[in-house]
Structure formats: structure tokens, C-alpha cells
C-alpha positions in Angstrom: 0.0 0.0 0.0 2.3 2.7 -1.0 1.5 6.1 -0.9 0.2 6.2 2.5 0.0 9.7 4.3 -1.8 11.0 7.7 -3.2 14.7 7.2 -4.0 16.6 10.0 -7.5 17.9 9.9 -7.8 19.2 13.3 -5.8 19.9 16.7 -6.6 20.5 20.3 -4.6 21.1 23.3 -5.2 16.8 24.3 -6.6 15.7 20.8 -6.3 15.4 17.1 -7.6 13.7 14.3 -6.1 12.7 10.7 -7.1 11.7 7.1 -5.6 8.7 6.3 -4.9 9.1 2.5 -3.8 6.8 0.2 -2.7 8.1 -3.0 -4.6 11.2 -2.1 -8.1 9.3 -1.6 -9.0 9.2 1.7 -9.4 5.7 3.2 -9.7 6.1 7.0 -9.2 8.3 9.7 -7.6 8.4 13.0 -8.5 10.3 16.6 -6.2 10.2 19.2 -6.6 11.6 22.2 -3.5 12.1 24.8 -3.4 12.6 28.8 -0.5 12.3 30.9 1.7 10.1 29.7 -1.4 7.9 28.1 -2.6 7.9 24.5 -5.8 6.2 22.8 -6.5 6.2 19.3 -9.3 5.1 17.3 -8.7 3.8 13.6 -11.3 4.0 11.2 -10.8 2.3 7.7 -13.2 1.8 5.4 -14.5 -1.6 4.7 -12.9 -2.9 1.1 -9.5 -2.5 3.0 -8.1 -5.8 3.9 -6.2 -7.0 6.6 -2.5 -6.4 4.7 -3.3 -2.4 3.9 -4.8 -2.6 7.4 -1.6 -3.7 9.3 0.5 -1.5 7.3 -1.8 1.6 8.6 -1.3 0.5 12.2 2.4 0.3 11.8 2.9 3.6 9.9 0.6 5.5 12.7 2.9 3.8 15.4 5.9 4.7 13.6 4.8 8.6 12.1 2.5 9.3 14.5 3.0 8.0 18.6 5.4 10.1 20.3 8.0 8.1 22.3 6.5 10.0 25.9 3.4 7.8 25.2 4.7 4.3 23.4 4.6 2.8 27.2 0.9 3.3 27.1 -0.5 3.3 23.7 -4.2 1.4 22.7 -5.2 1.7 19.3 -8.8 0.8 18.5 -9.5 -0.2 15.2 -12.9 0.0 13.1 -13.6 -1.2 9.9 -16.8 -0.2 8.1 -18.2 2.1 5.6 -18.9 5.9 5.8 -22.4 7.2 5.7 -21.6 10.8 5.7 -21.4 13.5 7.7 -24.1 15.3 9.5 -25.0 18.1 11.0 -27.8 18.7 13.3 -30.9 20.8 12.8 -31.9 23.9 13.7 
């Protein structure tokens, strides 16, 4: 899966969130969230990616993205589905 790049799409003083693009389409995204010296993350792909392009997202976010304060006390969760847009609420 060559090509593989994490855009940042937004950034708060604990948080941020990326695009994961592969040759400039987007096929996932990733949220992770920092306190202390913990992090979380939540990968989303989308669901015609299989478990090969899969692992080598997980291993490029823990190589690019984890900073070495928080590798002692990283979880990644990973979801695999299909988008069904974005939405905002009435009113």
C-alpha cells in the first residue's frame, strides 16, 4: 500500500484527528486523544480494505505518528466499516 500519508485535519490542546490518504483518496481516519503520559487512538478504515493495507496503517501510525513519551501506554482501537456521511444537526 504505497503512498500512505496521515493529514491533520484538526488539533486541540489533548486531541487530534487525521485523514488517512492513500494516493490522495481518503481511506480512513484516526482520533487520538493524549493525557498524561497515556494515549488512545481510534482507527477508522473503510471496509474494502483488507487486513494487509490494514496492518501496514497501524504500523505507519505507530511509527509517524505515537510520540516516544506515550509508546509505554499506547491502545489503538481499530474499526472497519463504511462511511455514511457527515451530518450536522438541525436547527
Amino acid at each position: 500500500m504505497p503512498a500512505l500519508t496521515f493529514d491533520l485535519t484538526i488539533r486541540t490542546p489533548s486531541s487530534a484527528r487525521w485523514a488517512i490518504l492513500h494516493d490522495q483518496a481518503q481511506v480512513g481516519s484516526v482520533d487520538m486523544h493524549v493525557e498524561q503520559q497515556r494515549a488512545r487512538a481510534t482507527i477508522v478504515v473503510a471496509a474494502s480494505l483488507d487486513d494487509a493495507a490494514l496492518d501496514e496503517i497501524i504500523e505507519a501510525f505507530d511509527e509517524q505518528m505515537i510520540p516516544d513519551e506515550f509508546r509505554r501506554d499506547v491502545r489503538l482501537t481499530v474499526w472497519r466499516g463504511e462511511s455514511l456521511g457527515t451530518f450536522a444537526p438541525a436547527g
